[in-house]
N, C-alpha and C positions, 0 to 999 in steps of 0.2 A: 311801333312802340318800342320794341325790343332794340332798334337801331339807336333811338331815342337816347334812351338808357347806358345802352354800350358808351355811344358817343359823352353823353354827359357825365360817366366813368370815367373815361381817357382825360376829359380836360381835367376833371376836378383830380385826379391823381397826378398828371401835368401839373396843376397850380401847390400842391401838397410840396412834391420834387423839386419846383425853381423856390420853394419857400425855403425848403431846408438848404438848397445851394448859396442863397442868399446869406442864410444865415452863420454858414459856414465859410463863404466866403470873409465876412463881416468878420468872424474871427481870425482870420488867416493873413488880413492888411497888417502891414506893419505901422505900427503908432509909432509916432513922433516923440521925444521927449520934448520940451521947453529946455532950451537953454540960454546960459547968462550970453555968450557971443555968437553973434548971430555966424562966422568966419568956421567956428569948431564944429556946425555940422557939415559945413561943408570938406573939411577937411577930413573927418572921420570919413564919410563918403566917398574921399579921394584915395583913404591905405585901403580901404574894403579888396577893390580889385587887387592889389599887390601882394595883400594876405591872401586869397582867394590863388591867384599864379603860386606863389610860395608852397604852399600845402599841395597844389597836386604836382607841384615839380618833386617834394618830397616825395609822395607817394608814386611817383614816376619809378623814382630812383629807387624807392622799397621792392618795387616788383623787379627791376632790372635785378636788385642784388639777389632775389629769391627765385629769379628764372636763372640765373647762372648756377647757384650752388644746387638748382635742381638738376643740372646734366650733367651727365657722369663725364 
């Protein structure tokens, strides 16, 4: 009986945990706007990566410049 219980512990705390996963996931998709040309989100889609490269090449280059002025 006590095995019983254990076990029907574990699931029911399993179904508790993919509930809240779920629910967090649900909030963590990215939503879509609607918009007027069907073309623009594709293109927005398309500079994401290129901004994406841009920023860590910046930040590439922030650290080069702060590991050089860091050696005597």
């Amino acid at each position: 009986m006590r095995a019983a219980f254990s076990i029907l512990g574990l699931v029911i705390a399993l179904a508790v945990v993919l509930f809240l996963v779920k629910q967090q996931a649900r909030t963590l998709a990215p939503t879509t706007a609607p918009s007027s040309a069907p073309g623009s989100a594709a293109s927005a889609t398309a500079t994401r990566p290129e901004a994406v490269r841009q920023e860590v090449q910046q930040l590439i280059d922030q650290a080069a410049v702060r590991a050089s002025e860091a050696l005597p």
